[in-house]
C-alpha positions, 0 to 999 in steps of 0.5 A, a space after each residue: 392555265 396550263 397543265 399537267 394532262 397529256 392529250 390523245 395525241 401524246 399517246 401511242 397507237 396500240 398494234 392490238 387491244 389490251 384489257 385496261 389496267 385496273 391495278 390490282 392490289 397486292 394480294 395478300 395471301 398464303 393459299 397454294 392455290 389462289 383459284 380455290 378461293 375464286 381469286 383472279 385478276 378482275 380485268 374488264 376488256 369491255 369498253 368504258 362509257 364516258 360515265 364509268 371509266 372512272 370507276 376502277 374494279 372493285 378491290 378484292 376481300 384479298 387486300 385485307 390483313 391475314 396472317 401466316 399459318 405459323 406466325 403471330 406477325 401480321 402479313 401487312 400489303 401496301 407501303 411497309 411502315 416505318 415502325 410499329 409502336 410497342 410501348 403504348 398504352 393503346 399497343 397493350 391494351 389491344 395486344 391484351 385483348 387479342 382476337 380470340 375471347 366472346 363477342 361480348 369482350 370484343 364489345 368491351 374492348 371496342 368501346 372506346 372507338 363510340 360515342 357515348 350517345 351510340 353506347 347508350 342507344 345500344 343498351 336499349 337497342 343492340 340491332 344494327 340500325 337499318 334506316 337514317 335516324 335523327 334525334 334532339 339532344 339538349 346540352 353544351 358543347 365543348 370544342 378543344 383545340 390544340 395547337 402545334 400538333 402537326 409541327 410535333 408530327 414532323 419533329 418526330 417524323 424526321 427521328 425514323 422509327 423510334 420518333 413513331 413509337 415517341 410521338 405516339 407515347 406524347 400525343 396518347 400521353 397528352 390525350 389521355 390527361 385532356 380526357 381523363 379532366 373531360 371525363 370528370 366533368 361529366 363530358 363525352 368526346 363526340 369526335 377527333 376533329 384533326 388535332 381538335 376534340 368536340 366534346 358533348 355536355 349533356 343534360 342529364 340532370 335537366 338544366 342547361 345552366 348546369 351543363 354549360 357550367 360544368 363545359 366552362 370549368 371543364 375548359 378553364 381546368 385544361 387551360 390551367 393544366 396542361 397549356 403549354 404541354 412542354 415536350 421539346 425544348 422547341 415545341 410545346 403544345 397549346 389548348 384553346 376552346 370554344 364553348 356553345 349550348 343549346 338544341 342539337 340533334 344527332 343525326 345517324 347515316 350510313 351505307 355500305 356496311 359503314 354508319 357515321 353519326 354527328 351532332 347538329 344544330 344552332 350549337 355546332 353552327 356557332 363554333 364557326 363564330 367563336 373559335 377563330 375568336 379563341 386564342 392560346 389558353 382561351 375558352 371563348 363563349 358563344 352569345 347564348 352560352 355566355 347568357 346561361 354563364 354571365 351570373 357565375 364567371 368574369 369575362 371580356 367581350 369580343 366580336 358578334 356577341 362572344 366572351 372570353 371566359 376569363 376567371 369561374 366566380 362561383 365554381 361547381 363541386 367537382 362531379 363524380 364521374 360517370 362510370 364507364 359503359 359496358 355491354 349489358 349480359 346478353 342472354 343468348 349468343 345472338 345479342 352479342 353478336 348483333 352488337 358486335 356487328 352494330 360496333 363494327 358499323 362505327 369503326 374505319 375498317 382499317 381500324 377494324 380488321 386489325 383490332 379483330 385480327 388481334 393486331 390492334 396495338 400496330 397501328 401507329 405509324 407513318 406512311 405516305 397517303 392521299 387525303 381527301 376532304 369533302 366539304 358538304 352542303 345541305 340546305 336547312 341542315 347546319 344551325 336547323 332548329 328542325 330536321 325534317 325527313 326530306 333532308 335526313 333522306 337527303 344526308 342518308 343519299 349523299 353519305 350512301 352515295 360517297 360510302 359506296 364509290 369510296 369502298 369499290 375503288 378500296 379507299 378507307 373512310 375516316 370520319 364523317 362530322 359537322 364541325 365548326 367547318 361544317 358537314 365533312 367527310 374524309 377519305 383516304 387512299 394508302 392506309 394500312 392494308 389499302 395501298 395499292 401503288 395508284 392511290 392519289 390516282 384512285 383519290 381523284 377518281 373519288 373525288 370527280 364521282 364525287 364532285 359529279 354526284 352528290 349535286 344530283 343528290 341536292 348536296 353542294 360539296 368542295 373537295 380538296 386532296 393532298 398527298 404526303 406522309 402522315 401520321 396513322 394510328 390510334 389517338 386517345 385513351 384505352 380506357 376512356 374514349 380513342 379514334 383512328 386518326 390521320 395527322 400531318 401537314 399533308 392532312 392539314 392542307 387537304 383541309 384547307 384545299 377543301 376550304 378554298 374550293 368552290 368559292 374564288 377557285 375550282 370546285 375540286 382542288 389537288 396538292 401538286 404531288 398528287 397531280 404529279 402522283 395521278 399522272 404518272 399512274 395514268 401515262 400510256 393507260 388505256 383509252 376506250 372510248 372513255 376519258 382520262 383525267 386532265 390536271 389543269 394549273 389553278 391560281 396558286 393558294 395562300 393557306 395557314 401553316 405555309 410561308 409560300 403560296 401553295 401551287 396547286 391543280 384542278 382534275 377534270 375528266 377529258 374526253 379522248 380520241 375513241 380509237 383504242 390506246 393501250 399500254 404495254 404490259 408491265 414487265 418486272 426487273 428479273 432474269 428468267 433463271 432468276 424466277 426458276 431459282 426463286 420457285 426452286 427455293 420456295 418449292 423445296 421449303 414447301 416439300 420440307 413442310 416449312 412456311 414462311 414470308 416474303 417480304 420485298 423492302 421498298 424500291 423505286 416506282 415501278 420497279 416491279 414489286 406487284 408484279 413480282 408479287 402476283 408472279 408467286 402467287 399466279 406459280 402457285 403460291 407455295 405456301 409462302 405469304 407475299 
C-alpha cells in the first residue's frame, strides 16, 4: 500500500554531525541553578544500532509536578488543561486530605484506588511484594457495562471548561449511586474496564449459590434504578451486565516500580460468551452461572447455553454491608511506611504524584493523548482451571518487560487486566505531567518494542494506538472504590484498533492522526546508522461507534542509509533584544526577592515553546517556575 514514511532520499545531507534530538521534556523546575540537582540536557552523540534507536533517553525525575515556593497551585508542564475540576466530591476529598499528615492517613486516603483482595492482603502483609504471585479465589463476577458514555464525554467536551467540571459531577454522580448498590450487596469493584466495571462476589460465607445470588440482585437492582440514567435531553446512560461464577485466580505482576493485579480463570474466559449477548437493561448468565440460579429466578434462554436473568423469584434479605477497610495501627513508623509504599505500587504515577503532591482534587480534565492497547496472549492463562509457575514467569517477564520501555520513554501505564477482551495492558503518552510534544511518536516507539519483544517472551500480542482528546481524571466514589481513567472516543478506538490487529490486519495498528502526529516529530531527525519509522497504509477498518471505515496505518522500522543525516536545530521565534528584556525582568523580580510563574499559553506546533522554556532555565532560571 502506500505510505506516509519519508525515505532516505527525502532527507538532507548534513554539512556536520549533531547529537539526535531526543526531545526532552519540559522541565519543570524553580532551582536558580539547574546544574545543582545534576540536571542537564541528556543527548547521546554515539551512533544507534538498528536494536535501540528507538529506545529514546530516559525522562528525567524533573518532568514530575513541583510547585512554587510561595505558591499553593501546581506548576503543571505538558498540554495546559482546559479546566480543573472544583466542585467534585472526589476534588474535596483529596483537596481535604492535603499532602501533609502520617503515612498512615495517606494509606486511609489511598484506599479507594485498591482492590478489596490487595487491602485484605496488606492487612496481614504490609511489605511490598517482591515476586509474582497467584492465588485462587472462589466466587461470582458481576461485569456492568454502561452504554453512551464517550457520546456524554464529547457532548460535554464541546461546553469548554465548565462542561469538565459537569461531566465530572454526572460520571462520579452516576458511579457513586452503582457503587453505593454494588457495595450493599456485598461486591468489590475489581477494575474500571473504560466505561464498564467488573465487580467480585467473593465467597465469604462459603457457598457459591449464595455469592451468584446476591451478584444477580445486585444486577437487576441496577437495571431497575438507574437505567436510563436521564442527563441531557439527548443522552441518557444505559446499564447492561454479564453475570459468571466459579474458580479464579489472582494473579499479582509488576516491575519498574509499578504492580497490577487481575482476576483470572474459567469465570473471566466466559464473559466473552455472555456479554455481547447482554442488551440495554439486561444481566445476562453464563452456563454455570444460570446452573446455581435456575431454582430462585425466571429466565429466557440465549445462544451457547446463557440466560437473560429476567425476574429474582426468591429474593435474598438485603445484606449488611461490609464495613469499609483501613489500615490496621501500626506499631512503629516503619509499617506505615512500608505500606504507603506497598500502596503507591498499585497506582498510575500520574495519579500518585498528584494525589501525594496534595493535588489530588485536579485531576479532571481534557487533553489531547496518545493511547495505546496492547492485547496479550499466554498460552494456558485465560479460563486455566490452573496456573502453573512457568506461565506466572512468563506474565511477570512480559509485564516487566512493557513497565520497563513504557517508563524509560516517559509514558504512563493505565491498567493492566483481564477482561472479557482478554489479558490487556494500556498506555498512554500526554498525561498529566507526561507530555513531551512527540507523544504519538514516542507511542509507536513503545509499541514496536513491544511488538519485537513480548514474542521473545512467549507473549503473542496486537496492539492498537489512537490519539485525540480524551477525558483524565478520577471516576468513582471517594468513599467506596475510584480509579484514574481515560475516556473518550479516541480511547474506545484504540481498543478496537487493538482488537483488529493481528488477525485480517498488521499485528500493530495506528489511527491516522498518529501517524500523521509521529511523522511529523520525526521529519529531518537524525539518522545514524540506525532506523526511523515508516507508516504504511493498511486496509481501512470498519469499528463500532463509527459511520465510516476508519483509515488507519501500519508502523514498521525501516532500515536507512548509514551515512549520518541530521536536523537543524530548533531555533525559537524571539528577537535577541527580546531575550535580554525578558532576563532583565525576571532578574529584577529575583533581586527584589519576588518569585513567581511563567505560564506560556498554547500555540501552533513548533513555535518554540520548549525551547524558550529551556532558554530560562539554561540563563539560570531566576527564581521563576517555567
Amino acid at each position: 500500500g502506500g505510505s506516509m514514511g519519508c525515505g532516505a532520499s527525502s532527507v538532507r545531507e548534513p554539512t556536520e554531525l549533531e547529537p539526535p534530538d531526543a526531545t526532552p521534556p519540559l522541565r519543570n523546575l524553580y532551582t536558580k541553578a539547574p546544574a545543582e540537582l545534576g540536571l542537564t540536557n541528556s543527548f547521546s552523540s554515539s551512533p544507534l544500532d538498528s536494536e535501540t534507536v528507538l529506545e529514546t533517553p530516559a525522562v528525567p525525575d524533573n518532568s514530575q509536578i513541583v510547585s512554587a515556593p510561595n505558591s499553593s497551585e501546581p506548576a503543571l508542564g505538558g498540554a495546559r488543561s482546559e479546566q480543573v475540576v472544583l466542585n467534585d466530591p472526589l476534588f474535596r476529598h483529596f483537596a481535604r486530605s492535603g499532602s501533609g499528615g502520617s503515612a498512615r492517613k495517606k494509606c486511609v486516603m489511598l484506599c479507594p484506588f485498591l482492590t478489596g483482595r490487595v487491602l485484605r492482603r496488606f492487612g496481614d502483609h504490609p511489605e511490598p511484594l517482591e515476586q509474582p504471585t497467584c492465588t485462587p479465589i472462589e466466587g461470582a463476577i458481576l461485569f456492568v457495562d454502561v452504554s453512551n458514555f464517550t457520546r456524554l464525554s464529547e457532548h460535554f467536551a464541546t461546553l469548554g471548561s465548565q462542561g469538565i467540571e459537569q461531566f465530572c459531577d454526572v460520571i462520579n454522580s452516576f458511579f457513586s449511586e452503582i457503587l453505593s448498590i454494588i457495595h450493599t450487596w456485598g461486591g468489590d469493584v475489581d477494575c474500571f474496564a473504560g466505561d464498564a466495571m467488573m465487580c467480585l462476589f467473593d465467597q465469604r460465607d462459603g457457598s457459591a449459590v449464595l455469592a451468584v445470588r446476591r451478584a444477580a440482585q445486585c444486577g437487576m437492582e441496577l437495571n431497575r434504578k438507574l437505567s436510563p440514567y436521564r442527563v441531557t435531553d439527548s443522552v441518557s446512560l444505559q446499564i447492561h451486565s454479564a453475570l459468571a461464577v466459579g474458580s479464579m485466580f489472582s494473579i499479582d505482576v509488576g516491575g519498574s516500580g509499578q504492580r497490577a493485579t487481575f482476576l483470572t480463570g474459567e469465570p473471566v474466559a466466559s464473559l466473552k460468551i455472555s456479554h455481547p449477548q447482554s442488551q440495554s437493561e439486561e444481566c445476562v448468565a453464563s452456563p454455570a452461572a444460570w446452573a446455581l440460579l435456575k431454582d430462585y429466578c425466571t429466565g429466557t434462554q440465549r445462544e451457547e447455553g446463557c440466560v437473560n436473568v429476567e425476574s429474582v423469584d426468591v429474593p435474598l434479605p438485603e445484606p449488611e454491608a461490609a464495613k469499609r477497610w483501613e489500615p490496621p495501627q501500626a506499631e512503629d513508623l516503619q509499617s506505615d511506611f512500608l505500606l504507603q509504599e506497598a500502596f503507591r505500587e498499585y497506582m498510575p504515577s500520574v495519579a500518585w504524584e498528584r494525589v501525594e503532591a496534595g493535588f489530588g482534587g485536579w485531576l479532571g480534565e481534557h487533553r489531547s493523548v496518545s493511547v495505546t492497547f496492547v492485547n496479550m496472549v499466554v498460552q494456558g492463562l485465560e479460563g486455566a482451571s490452573n496456573v502453573p509457575p512457568d506461565i506466572l514467569q512468563v506474565v511477570q517477564s512480559g509485564v516487566s518487560t512493557a513497565l520497563e520501555h513504557i517508563h524509560r520513554l516517559g509514558g504512563a501505564v493505565r491498567q493492566i487486566t483481564m477482561d472479557d477482551k482478554g489479558l490487556v495492558l494500556i498506555y498512554a503518552f500526554g498525561m498529566p505531567g507526561r507530555s513531551y510534544g512527540d507523544d504519538a511518536m514516542r507511542s509507536v516507539q513503545v509499541a514496536l518494542l513491544l511488538a519485537r519483544d513480548l514474542p521473545k517472551r512467549g507473549i503473542a500480542c496486537c496492539i492498537g494506538t489512537a490519539t485525540g482528546q480524551v477525558f483524565c481524571g478520577l471516576v468513582g466514589s471517594a468513599e467506596i472504590r475510584c480509579e484514574y481513567a481515560l475516556i473518550g472516543d479516541t480511547v474506545n478506538l484504540a481498543a478496537r484498533l487493538a482488537g483488529k490487529a493481528g488477525k485480517d490486519y498488521p499485528q500493530l495498528l495506528v489511527c491516522e492522526t498518529t501517524a500523521k502526529a509521529a511523522r511529523k516529530c520525526q521529519i529531518g531527525a537524525l539518522q545514524v546508522g540506525g532506523t526511523r519509522v515508516r507508516f504504511a497504509e493498511a486496509p481501512a477498518v470498519t469499528v463500532k461507534g463509527k459511520s465510516q471505515p476508519v483509515p488507519v496505518y501500519s508502523p514498521e522500522r525501516v532500515v536507512v542509509d548509514t551515512r549520518a543525516r541530521v536536523r537543524r536545530r530548533d531555533r525559537f521565534m524571539i528577537r535577541q533584544a527580546d531575550q535580554r528584556t525578558v532576563l532583565e525582568t525576571f532578574a529584577q523580580y529575583d533581586s527584589r526577592g519576588f518569585g513567581g510563574t511563567v505560564l506560556l499559553e498554547s500555540s501552533e506546533s513548533g513555535m518554540g515553546k520548549r525551547e524558550f522554556v529551556n532558554f530560562l532555565i539554561d540563563s539560570g532560571g531566576l527564581g521563576v517556575v517555567v
